[in-house]
C-alpha positions in Angstrom: 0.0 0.0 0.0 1.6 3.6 -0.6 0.5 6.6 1.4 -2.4 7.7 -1.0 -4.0 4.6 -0.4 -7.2 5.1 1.7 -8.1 3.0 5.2 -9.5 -0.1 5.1 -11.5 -1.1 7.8 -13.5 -4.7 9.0 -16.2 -5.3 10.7 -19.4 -7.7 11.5 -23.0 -6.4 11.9 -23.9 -5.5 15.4 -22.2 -6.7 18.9 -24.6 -8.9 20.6 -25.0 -12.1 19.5 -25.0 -15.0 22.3 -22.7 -17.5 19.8 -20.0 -15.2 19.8 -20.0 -15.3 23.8 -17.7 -17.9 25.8 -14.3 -18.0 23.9 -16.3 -17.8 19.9 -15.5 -14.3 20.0 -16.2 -12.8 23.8 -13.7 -14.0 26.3 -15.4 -16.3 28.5 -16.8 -14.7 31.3 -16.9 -10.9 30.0 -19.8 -8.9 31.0 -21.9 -7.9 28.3 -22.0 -4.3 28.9 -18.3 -5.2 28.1 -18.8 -6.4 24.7 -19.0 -3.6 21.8 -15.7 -2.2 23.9 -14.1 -5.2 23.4 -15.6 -6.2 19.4 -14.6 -2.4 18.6 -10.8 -2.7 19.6 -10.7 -6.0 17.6 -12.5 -4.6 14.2 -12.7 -1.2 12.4 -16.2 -0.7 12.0 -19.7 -2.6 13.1 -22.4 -1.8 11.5 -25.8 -1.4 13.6 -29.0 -3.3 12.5 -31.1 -2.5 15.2 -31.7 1.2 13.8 -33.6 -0.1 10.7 -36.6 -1.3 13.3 -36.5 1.8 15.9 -33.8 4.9 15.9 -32.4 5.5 19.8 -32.0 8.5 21.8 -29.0 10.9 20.9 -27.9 9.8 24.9 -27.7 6.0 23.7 -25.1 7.3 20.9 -23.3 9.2 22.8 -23.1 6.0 25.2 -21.5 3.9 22.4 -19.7 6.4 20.8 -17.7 6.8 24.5 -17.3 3.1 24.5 -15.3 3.0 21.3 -12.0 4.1 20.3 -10.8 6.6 18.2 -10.2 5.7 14.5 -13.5 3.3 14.7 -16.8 3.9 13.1 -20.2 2.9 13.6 -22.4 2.2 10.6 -26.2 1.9 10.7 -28.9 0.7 8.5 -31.5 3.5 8.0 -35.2 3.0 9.7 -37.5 1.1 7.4 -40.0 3.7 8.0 -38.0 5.0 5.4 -36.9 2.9 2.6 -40.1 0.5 2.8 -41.6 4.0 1.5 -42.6 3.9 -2.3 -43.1 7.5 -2.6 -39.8 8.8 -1.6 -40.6 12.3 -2.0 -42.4 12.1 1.7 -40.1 11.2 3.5 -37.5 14.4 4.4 -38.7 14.6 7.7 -38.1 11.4 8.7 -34.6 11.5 6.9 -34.0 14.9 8.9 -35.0 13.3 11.9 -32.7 9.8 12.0 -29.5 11.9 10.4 -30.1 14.6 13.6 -30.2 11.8 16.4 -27.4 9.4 14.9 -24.9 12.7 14.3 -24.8 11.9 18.4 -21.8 9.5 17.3 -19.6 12.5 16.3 -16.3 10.7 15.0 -17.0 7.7 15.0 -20.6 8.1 12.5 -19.5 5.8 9.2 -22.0 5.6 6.5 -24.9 5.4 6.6 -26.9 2.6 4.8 -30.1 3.1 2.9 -31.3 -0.5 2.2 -34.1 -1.1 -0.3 -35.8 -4.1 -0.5 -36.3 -6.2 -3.5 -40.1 -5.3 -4.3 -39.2 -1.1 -4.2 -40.3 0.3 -7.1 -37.8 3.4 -7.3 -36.0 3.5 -10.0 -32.5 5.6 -11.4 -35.2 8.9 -11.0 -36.5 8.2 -7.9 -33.2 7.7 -6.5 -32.0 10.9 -8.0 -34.7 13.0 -6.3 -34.1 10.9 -3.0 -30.2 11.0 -2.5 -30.4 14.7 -3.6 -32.5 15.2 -0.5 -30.0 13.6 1.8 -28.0 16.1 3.6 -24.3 16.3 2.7 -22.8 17.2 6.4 -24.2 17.6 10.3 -23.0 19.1 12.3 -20.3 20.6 11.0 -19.4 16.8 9.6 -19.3 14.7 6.5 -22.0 12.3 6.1 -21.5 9.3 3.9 -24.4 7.7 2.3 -24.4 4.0 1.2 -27.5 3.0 -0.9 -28.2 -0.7 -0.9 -30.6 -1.5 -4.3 -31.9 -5.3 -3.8 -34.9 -5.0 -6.5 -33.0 -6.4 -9.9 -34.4 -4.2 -11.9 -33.1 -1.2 -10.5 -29.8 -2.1 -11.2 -29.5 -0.4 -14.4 -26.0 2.0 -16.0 -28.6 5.0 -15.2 -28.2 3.7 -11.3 -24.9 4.0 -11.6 -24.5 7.3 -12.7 -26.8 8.8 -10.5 -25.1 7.5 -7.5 -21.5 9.0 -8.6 -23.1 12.3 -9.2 -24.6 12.0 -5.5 -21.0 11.1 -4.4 -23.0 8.3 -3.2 -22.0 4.1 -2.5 -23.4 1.1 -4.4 -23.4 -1.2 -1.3 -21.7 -4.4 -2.9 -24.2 -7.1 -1.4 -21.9 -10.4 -1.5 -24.8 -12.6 -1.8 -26.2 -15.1 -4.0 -29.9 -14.1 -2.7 -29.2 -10.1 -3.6 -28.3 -8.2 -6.6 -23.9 -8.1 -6.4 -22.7 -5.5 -8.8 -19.5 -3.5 -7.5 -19.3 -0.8 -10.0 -17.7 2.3 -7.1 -19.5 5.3 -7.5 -18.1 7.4 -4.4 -15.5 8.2 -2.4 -15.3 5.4 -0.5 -16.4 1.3 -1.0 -19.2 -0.6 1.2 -18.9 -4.0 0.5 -21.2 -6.8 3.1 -20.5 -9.8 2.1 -22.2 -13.2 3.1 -20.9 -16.3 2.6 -19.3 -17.2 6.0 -19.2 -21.1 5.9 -20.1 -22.8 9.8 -17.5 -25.5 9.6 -14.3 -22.6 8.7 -12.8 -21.0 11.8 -12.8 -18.3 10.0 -15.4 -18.1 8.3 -13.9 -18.2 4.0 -11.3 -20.3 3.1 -8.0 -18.5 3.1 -7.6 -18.2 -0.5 -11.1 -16.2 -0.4 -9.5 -13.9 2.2 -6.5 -13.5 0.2 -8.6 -12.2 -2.8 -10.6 -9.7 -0.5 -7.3 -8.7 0.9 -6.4 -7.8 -2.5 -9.6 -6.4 -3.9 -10.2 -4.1 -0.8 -6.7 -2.7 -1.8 -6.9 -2.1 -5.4 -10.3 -0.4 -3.8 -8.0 2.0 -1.3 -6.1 2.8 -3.8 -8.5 4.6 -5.9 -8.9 1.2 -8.8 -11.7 -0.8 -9.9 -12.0 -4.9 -9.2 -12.9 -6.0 -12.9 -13.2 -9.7 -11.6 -16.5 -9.1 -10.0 -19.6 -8.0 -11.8 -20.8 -4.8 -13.0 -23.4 -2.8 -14.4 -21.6 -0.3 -16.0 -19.3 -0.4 -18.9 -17.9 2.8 -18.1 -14.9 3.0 -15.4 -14.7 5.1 -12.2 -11.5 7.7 -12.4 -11.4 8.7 -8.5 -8.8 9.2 -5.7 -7.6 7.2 -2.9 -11.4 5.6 -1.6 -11.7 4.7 2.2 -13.2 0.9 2.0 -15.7 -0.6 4.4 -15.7 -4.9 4.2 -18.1 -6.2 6.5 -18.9 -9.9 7.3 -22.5 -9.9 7.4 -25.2 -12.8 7.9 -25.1 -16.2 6.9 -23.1 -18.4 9.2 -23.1 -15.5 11.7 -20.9 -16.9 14.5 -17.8 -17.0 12.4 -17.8 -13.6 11.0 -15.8 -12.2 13.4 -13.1 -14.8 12.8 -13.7 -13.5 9.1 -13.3 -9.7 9.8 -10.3 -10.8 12.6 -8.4 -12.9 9.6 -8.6 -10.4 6.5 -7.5 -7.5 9.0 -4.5 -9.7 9.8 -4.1 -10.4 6.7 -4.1 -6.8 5.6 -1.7 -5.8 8.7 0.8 -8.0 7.4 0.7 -6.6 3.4 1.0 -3.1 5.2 -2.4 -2.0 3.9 -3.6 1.0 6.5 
């Protein structure tokens, strides 16, 4: 890696999960209101779920935030009383109102991740008029948006360009069940993938966590991974790009062995 390459960071979806307690993940023994200290020195990011069923208070940020160290950041999946919305024109206020609580995480706010199921009808335009209404900073901070299309259809070049002229992520959804096209349109790569096997300790084989190792860096370093689909025929000419890989789903008790391994594996490349 050379020093315009951006960070990379790993990362699971949330911090409690029982499976990961008693040696899995959690040291045996370690009180759970010990648990997203201890997951957040380990990884560089976890994304948070529970926000796409009910936002918390600004205090219950704040709480995690102070539990975390600097350099990590938090994720969080948008409510659904949002993007279960077909008319996306309605819903500013409820935008305005998740973006104002969550900015409570100060430093350590990642993207955020606007995930639309696979019956939404929006299309290319109705994105457009959507991520134009998504505020750029709070704050006095960046906000990074990560939009997460899982109706086929949507997926089209038009998709594409709207999101780089929003400055906006294509989440790369690493799942057979999900549309997985990794055309980067932004500043920076969100990429959740899903395919943690039970019976691996950590979760891929190694040789799949040498190719992520490798793809997150081209990513970093401001290049495209031609070896995984696209949408678009026309390439991305950007900077260095800050790049998100989370272990999400599927076997869910090995993907902090997952996020663990491709961070070593990283550390030892000299990726940042």
């Amino acid at each position: 890696m050379t020093a315009a390459a951006g960070r990379i960071r790993t990362g699971i979806g949330g911090w409690v999960f029982p499976a990961w307690r008693g040696g899995m993940f959690y040291p045996a023994g370690l009180p759970q209101r010990e648990e997203l200290a201890h997951a957040s020195a380990a990884l560089g990011c976890i994304e948070i779920n529970s926000t796409f069923y009910r936002t918390q208070k600004p205090a219950i940020y704040a709480q995690w935030r102070e539990q975390t160290p600097p350099g990590f950041r938090f994720s969080a999946k948008a409510p659904r009383t949002i993007t279960q919305t077909h008319d996306l024109t309605k819903v500013g206020p409820r935008v305005d109102a998740f973006v104002g609580g969550i900015v409570a995480l100060e430093d350590r706010l990642g993207p955020l991740v606007w995930q639309f199921g696979d019956t939404h009808p929006a299309d290319a335009e109705a994105f457009d008029g959507f991520l134009q209404m998504l505020p750029k900073q709070a704050d006095g901070r960046r906000l990074q948006h990560a939009l997460e299309v899982r109706n086929p259809a949507a997926w089209t070049p038009e998709l594409v360009t709207v999101a780089r002229a929003h400055n906006v992520a294509l989440v790369f959804s690493g799942s057979a069940e999900h549309p997985s096209f990794a055309d980067p349109t932004a500043d920076f790569v969100y990429a959740r993938l899903m395919h943690a096997r039970p019976n691996l300790r950590a979760g891929y084989p190694e040789r799949a966590l040498e190719q992520w190792c490798l793809r997150a860096m081209r990513w970093a370093r401001g290049e495209d991974n031609p070896d995984l689909p696209h949408v678009s025929a026309e390439a991305a000419s950007t900077g260095p790009r800050e790049v998100y890989v989370l272990f999400i789903g599927a076997a869910k008790q090995r993907n902090p062995g997952a996020a663990m391994a491709l961070r070593d594996q990283l550390a030892r490349v000299g990726a940042t």
